[in-house]
C-alpha positions in Angstrom: -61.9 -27.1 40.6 -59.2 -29.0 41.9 -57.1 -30.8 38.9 -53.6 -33.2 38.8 -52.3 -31.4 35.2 -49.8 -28.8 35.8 -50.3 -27.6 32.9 -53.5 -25.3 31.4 -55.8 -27.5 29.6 -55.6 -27.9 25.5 -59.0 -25.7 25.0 -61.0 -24.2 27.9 -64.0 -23.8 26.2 -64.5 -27.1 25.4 -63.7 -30.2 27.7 -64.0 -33.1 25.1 -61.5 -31.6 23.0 -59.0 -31.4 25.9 -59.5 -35.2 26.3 -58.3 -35.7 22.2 -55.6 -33.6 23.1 -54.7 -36.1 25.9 -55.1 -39.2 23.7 -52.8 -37.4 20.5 -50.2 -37.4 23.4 -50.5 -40.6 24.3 -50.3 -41.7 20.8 -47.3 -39.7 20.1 -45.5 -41.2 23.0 -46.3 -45.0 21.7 -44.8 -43.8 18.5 -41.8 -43.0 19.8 -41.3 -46.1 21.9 -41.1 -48.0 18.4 -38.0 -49.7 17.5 -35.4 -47.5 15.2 -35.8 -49.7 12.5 -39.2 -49.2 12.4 -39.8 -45.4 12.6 -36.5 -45.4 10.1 -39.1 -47.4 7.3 -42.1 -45.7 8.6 -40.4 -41.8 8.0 -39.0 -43.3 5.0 -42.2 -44.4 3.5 -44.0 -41.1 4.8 -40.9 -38.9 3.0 -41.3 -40.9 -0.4 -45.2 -40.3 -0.4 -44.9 -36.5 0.9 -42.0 -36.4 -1.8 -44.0 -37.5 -4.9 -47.0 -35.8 -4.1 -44.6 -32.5 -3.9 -43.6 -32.7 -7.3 -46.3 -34.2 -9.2 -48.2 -30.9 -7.4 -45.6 -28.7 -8.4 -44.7 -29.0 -11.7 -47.8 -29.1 -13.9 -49.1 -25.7 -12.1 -45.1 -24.1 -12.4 -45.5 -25.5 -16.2 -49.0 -23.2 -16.3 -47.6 -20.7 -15.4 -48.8 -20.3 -11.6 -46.7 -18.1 -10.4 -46.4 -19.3 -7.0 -47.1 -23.1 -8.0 -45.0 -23.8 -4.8 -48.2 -23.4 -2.5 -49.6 -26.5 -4.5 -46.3 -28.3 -3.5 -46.4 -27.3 0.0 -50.2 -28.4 0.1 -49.3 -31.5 -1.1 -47.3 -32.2 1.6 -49.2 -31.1 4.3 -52.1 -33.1 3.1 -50.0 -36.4 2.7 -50.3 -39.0 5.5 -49.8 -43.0 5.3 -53.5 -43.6 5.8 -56.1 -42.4 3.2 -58.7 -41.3 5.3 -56.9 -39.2 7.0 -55.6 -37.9 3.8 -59.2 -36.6 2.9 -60.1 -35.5 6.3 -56.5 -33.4 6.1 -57.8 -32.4 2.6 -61.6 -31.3 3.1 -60.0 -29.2 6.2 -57.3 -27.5 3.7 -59.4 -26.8 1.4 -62.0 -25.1 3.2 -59.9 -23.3 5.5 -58.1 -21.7 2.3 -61.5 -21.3 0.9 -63.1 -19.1 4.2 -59.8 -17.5 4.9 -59.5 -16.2 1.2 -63.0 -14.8 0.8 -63.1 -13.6 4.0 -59.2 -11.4 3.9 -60.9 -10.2 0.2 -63.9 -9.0 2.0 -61.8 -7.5 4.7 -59.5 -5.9 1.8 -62.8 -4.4 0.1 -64.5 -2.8 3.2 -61.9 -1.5 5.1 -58.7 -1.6 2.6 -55.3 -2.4 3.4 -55.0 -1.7 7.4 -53.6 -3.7 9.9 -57.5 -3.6 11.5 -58.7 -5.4 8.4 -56.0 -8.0 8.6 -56.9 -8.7 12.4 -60.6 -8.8 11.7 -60.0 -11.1 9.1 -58.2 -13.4 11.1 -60.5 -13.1 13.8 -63.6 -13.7 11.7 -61.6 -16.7 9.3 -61.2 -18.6 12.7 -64.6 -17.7 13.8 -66.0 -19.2 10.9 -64.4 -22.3 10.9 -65.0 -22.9 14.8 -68.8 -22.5 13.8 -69.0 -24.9 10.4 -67.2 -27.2 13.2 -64.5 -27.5 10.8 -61.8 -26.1 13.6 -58.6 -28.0 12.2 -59.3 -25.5 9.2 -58.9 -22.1 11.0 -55.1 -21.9 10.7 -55.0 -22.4 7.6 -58.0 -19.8 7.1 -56.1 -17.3 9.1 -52.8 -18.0 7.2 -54.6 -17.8 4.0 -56.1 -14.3 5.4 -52.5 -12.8 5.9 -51.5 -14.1 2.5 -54.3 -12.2 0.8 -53.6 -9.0 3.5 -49.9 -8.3 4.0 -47.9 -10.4 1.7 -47.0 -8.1 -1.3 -48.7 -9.4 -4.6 -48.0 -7.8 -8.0 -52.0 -8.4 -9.2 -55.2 -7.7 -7.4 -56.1 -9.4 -4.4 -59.2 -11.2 -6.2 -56.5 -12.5 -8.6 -54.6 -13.6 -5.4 -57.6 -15.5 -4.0 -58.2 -17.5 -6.8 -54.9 -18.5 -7.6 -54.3 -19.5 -3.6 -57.6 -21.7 -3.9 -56.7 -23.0 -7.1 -52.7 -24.0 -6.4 -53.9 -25.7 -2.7 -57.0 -27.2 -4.7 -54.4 -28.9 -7.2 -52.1 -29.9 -4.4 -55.0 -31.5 -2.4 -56.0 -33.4 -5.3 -52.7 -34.8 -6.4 -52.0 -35.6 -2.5 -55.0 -37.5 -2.1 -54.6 -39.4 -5.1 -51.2 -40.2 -4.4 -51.8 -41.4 -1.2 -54.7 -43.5 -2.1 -52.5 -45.2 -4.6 -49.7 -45.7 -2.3 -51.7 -47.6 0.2 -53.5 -50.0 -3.2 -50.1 -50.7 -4.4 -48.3 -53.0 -2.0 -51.7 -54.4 -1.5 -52.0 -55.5 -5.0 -48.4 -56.4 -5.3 -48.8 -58.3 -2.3 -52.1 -59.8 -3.4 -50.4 -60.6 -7.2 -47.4 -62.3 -5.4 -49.2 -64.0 -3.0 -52.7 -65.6 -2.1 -55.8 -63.9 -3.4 -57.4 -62.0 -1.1 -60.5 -60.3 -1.7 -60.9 -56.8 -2.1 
């Protein structure tokens, strides 16, 4: 079939989602015909958000005692984004991509042990998973949550790492959300306290 790309399409399975990998391209070239000034306040705003989120995920789980508390930071800021709904959507996919990848590299580790078979399967099978709940902006997080629990070296059991994992990325997707939700009420209300009233 004759086509005018020269390039291969963004998934060859499915056509649709080609076509949203057109559009993000054409949104991502509008962006960056916006004035300096404007992406200058707009990465500003994004960094202070991303920043905030980052610690206020951090530092309650590093004061529990987590002892890698900097997933929850890191989770934070991958969650964060200037508009809240996003924000969730970012957030539900997180969480259950950490969620499948986690139980499915334990399951891997408990029938078939530490081999670099189980670790491929597991990535394989995470992904697979994801694809099928039609959650597919979750398997790479499932399949990097799968090689945590399978080749990074861990002082506990791998149980012990799965629930930590789900509980630090839990945390940061929480504190993200929140903090996203209140930076878009704030200058609202500020705006709303200095201004006219406008209803909510």
């Amino acid at each position: 079939m004759p086509t005018s790309r020269s390039h291969a399409p963004a998934d060859h399975f499915n056509p649709a989602r080609a076509e949203v990998s057109v559009l993000n391209a054409s949104i991502a070239s509008l962006r960056s015909a916006l004035p300096l000034l404007s992406r200058v306040a707009s990465g500003a705003h994004h960094g202070m958000i991303c920043a905030c989120a980052a610690l206020l995920a951090y530092l309650p789980a590093h004061a529990i005692g987590l002892k890698e508390s900097f997933w929850s930071a890191i989770t934070a800021i991958s969650v964060s984004q200037t508009e809240f709904r996003a924000a969730q959507t970012t957030a539900r996919d997180q969480f259950i991509g950490a969620a499948v990848g986690g139980l499915i590299g334990l399951c891997a580790f408990l029938a078939l042990g530490e081999s670099l078979i189980a670790y491929a399967l597991a990535v394989v099978l995470a992904m697979l998973v994801c694809s099928v709940m039609n959650v597919g902006s979750a398997s790479r997080l499932a399949g990097i949550t799968a090689t945590i629990i399978l080749l990074v070296p861990r002082s506990g059991s791998p149980a012990g790492m799965f629930l930590a994992r789900l509980s630090e990325v839990g945390w940061g997707l929480c504190v993200a959300v929140t903090i996203v939700w209140l930076a878009g009420r704030l200058p609202a209300a500020h705006l709303t306290a200095g201004g006219r009233n406008t209803p909510a």
